[in-house]
C-alpha positions as CSV (number, residue, x, y, z in Angstrom):
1,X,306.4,92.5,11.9
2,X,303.4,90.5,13.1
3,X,301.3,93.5,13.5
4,X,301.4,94.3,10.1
5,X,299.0,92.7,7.7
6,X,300.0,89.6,5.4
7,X,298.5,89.2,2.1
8,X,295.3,91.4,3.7
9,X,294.9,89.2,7.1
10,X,296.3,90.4,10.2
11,X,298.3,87.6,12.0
12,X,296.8,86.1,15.3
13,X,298.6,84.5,18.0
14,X,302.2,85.1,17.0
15,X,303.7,85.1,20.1
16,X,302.4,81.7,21.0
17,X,304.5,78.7,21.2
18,X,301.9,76.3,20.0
19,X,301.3,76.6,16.1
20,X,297.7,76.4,15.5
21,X,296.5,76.4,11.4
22,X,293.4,78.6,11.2
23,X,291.3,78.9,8.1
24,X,290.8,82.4,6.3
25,X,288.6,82.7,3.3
26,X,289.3,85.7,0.6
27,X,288.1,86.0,-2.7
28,X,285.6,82.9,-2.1
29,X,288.6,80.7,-2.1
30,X,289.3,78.9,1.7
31,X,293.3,78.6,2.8
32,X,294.9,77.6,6.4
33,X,297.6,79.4,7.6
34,X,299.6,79.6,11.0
35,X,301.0,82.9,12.9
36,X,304.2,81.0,14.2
């Protein structure tokens, strides 16, 4: 369910047809992760 958090972030965008990677930062460490 996309309106539940994953691993703390909630996801944006997940109805959209275009994957898009957006960067998150947790813990002082910087990730990329889609919604699709």
């Amino acid at each position: 369910d996309p309106k539940l958090p994953y691993h703390d972030f909630i996801l944006e965008d997940a109805a959209s047809k275009k994957c898009v990677m957006k960067e998150k930062k947790k813990f002082g460490e910087t990730f990329f992760m889609c919604s699709c």
